[in-house]
C-alpha positions as CSV (number, residue, x, y, z in Angstrom):
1,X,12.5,30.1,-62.7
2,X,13.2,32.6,-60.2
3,X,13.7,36.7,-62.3
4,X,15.3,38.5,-60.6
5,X,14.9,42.7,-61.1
6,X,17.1,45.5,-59.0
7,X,15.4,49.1,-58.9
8,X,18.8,51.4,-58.6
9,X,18.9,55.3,-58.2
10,X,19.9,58.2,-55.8
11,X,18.0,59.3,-52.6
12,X,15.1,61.1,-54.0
13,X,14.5,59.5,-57.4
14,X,11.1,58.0,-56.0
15,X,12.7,54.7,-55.7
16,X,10.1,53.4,-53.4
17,X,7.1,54.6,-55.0
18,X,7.9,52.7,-58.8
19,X,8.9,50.1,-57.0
20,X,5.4,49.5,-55.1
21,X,4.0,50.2,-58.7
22,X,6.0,48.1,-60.6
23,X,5.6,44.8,-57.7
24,X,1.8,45.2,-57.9
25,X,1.8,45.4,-61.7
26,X,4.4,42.4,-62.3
27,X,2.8,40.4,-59.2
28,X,6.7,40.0,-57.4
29,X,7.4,40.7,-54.4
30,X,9.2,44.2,-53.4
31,X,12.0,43.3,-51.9
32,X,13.1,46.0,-49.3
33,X,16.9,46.2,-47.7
34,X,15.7,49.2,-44.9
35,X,12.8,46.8,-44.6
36,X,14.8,43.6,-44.3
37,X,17.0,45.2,-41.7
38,X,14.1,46.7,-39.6
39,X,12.3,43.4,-39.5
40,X,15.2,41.3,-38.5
41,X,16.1,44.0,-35.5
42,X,12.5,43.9,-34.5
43,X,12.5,40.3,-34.6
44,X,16.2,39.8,-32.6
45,X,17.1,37.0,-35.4
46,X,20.8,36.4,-35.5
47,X,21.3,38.0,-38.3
48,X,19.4,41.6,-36.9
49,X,21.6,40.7,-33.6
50,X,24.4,41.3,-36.0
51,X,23.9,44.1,-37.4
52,X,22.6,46.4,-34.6
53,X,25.6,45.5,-33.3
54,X,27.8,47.0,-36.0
55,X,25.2,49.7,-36.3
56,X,25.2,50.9,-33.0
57,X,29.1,51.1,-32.9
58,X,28.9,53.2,-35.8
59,X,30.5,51.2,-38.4
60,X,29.0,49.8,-41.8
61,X,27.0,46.6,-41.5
62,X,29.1,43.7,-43.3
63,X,28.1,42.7,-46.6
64,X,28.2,38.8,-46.0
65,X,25.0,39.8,-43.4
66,X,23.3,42.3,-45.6
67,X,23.4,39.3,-48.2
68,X,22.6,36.2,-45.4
69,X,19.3,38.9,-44.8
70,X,18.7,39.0,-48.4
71,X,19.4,35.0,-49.7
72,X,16.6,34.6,-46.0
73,X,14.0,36.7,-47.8
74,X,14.5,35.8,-51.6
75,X,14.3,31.8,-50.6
76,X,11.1,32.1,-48.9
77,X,8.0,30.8,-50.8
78,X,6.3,34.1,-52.2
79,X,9.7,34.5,-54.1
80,X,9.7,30.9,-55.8
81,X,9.1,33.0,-59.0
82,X,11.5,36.1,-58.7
83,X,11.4,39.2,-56.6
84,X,12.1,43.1,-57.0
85,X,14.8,44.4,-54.8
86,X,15.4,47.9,-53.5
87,X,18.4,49.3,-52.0
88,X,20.2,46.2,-52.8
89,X,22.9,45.6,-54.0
90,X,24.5,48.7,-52.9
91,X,28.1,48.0,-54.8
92,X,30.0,45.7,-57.4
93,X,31.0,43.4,-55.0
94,X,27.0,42.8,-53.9
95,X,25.9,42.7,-57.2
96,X,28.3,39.8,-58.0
97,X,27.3,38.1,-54.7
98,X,23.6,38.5,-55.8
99,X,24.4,37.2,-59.2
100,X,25.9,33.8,-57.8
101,X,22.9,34.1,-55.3
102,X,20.4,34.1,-58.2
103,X,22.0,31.3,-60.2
104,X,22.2,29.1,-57.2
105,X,18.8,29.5,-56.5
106,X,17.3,28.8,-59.9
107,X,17.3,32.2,-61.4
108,X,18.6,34.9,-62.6
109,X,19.0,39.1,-62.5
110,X,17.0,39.7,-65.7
111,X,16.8,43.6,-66.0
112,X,18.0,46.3,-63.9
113,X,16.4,49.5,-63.8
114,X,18.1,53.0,-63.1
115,X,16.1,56.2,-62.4
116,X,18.4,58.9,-63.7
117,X,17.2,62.2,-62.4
118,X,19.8,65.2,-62.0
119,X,21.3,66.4,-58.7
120,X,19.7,69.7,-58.5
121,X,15.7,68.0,-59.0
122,X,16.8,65.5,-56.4
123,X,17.8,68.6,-53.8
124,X,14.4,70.5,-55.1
125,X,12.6,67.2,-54.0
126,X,14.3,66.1,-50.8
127,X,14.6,69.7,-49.0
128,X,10.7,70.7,-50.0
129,X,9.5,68.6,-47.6
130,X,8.2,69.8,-44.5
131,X,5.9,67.8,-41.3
132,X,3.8,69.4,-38.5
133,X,5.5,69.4,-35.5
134,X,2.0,68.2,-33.8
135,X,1.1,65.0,-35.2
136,X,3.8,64.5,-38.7
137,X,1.4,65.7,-41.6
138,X,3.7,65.8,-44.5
139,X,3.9,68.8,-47.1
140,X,6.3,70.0,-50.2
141,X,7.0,73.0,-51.0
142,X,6.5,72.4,-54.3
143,X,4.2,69.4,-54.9
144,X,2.1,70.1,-51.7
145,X,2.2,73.5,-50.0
146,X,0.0,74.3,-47.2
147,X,-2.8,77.1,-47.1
148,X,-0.7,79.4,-44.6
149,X,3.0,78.9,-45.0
150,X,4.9,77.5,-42.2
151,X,1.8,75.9,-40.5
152,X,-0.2,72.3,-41.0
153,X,-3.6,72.6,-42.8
154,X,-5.0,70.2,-40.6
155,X,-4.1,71.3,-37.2
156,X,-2.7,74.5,-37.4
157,X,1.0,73.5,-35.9
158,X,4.6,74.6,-36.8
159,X,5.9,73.4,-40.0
160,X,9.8,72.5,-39.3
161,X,12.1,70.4,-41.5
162,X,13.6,67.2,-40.2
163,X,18.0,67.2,-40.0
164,X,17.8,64.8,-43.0
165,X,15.7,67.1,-45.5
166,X,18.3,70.4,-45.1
167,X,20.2,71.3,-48.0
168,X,23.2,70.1,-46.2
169,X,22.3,66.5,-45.0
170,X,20.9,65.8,-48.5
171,X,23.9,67.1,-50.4
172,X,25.7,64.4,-48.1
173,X,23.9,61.7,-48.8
174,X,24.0,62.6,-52.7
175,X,27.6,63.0,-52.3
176,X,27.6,59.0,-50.9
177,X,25.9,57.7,-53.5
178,X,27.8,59.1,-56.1
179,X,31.2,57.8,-54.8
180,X,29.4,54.2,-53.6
181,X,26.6,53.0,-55.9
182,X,26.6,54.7,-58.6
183,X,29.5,52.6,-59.9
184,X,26.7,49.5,-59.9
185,X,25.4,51.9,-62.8
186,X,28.6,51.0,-65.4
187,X,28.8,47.5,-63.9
188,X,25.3,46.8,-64.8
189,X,25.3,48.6,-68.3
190,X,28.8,46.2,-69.0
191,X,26.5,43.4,-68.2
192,X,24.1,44.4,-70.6
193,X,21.7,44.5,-68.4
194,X,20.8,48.2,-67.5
195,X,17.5,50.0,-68.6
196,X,17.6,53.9,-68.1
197,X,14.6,55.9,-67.3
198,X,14.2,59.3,-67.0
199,X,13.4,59.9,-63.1
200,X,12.4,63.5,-63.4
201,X,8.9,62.6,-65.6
202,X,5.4,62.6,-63.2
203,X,5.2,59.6,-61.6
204,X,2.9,57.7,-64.2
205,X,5.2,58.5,-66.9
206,X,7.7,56.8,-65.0
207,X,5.8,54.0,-64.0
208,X,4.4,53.3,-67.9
209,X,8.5,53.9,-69.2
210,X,9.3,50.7,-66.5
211,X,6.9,48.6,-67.8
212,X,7.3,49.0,-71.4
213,X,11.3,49.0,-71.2
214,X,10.4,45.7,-69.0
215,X,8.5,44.0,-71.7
216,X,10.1,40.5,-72.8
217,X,12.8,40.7,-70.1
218,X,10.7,38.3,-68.0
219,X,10.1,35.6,-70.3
């Protein structure tokens, strides 16, 4: 029996981190979309021949190859007992493919999990975080400030902020997700298969809610 479990929740909810967490402490594979795409455009498959090519003339990659990349991954052998997938499905019409997917495969989508955390922590989050302009050192604002503002602890560069972490880039993106998959949030909940969990908690807290909302989905 193949369980199925879908991580949802806006940029900056720490969607990647819980789900590392959560594949290590359930033993299922972690089931990437941005990784999925980056490994079939490395590796010039078909299907990442496909996509670049929709990519790189700006328009939205089709969902019948999003879902091709994603039946490729889930049928491979380290998935014969279920995997976790991030950053997919992105909308109704996904989630329904993935559904079919599931059943057809021997399985099912047991338990989807939503990191709710409010607009104004996500934009604290996303636009705290600064790099060294030397060698990419990471630092927040917030979480992890450096010694001297504006410059790296390590190797005494300029601290900028990339396009994508300004106020305005981020607002955009939040702005997307609202309007595109956040309607997977009622769509889910009508299915009766939604578990909410509050995002904004330290990162252990969040990790210990998952698990224990998890407990006897999985059987």
């Amino acid at each position: 029996m193949r369980n199925f479990l879908v991580l949802l929740g806006p940029p900056g909810a720490g969607k990647g981190t819980q789900a590392a967490l959560l594949s290590g402490r359930l033993g299922m594979p972690h089931v990437s979309s941005g990784d999925l795409f980056r490994e079939h455009i490395r590796g010039k498959t078909d299907l990442g021949k496909l996509a670049e090519g929709f990519m790189a003339g700006g328009q939205l990659v089709p969902d019948e190859v999003t879902i091709a990349m994603v039946r490729e991954r889930v049928s491979r052998p380290d998935c014969n007992g279920g995997a976790l997938l991030d950053g997919f499905p992105r909308t109704p019409a996904q989630a329904e493919a993935f559904s079919r997917m599931a059943r057809e495969l021997g399985g099912d989508v047991r338990a989807v999990v939503y990191l709710r955390v409010a607009d104004a922590e996500l934009i604290e989050r996303l636009t705290g975080r600064w790099m060294c302009r030397s060698q990419g050192h990471i630092y927040h604002s917030r979480t992890h400030p450096p010694k001297q503002a504006g410059r790296c602890d390590l190797d005494g560069s300029e601290l900028v902020q990339r396009e994508d972490d300004k106020v305005e880039t981020v607002t955009r993106r939040l702005g997307v997700y609202r309007e595109q998959t956040e309607k997977l949030v009622e769509h889910y909940r009508k299915a009766g298969l939604l578990v909410e969990i509050d995002g904004a908690q330290p990162e252990a807290a969040v990790a210990e809610s998952m698990a224990a909302a998890l407990k006897g989905r999985l059987n």
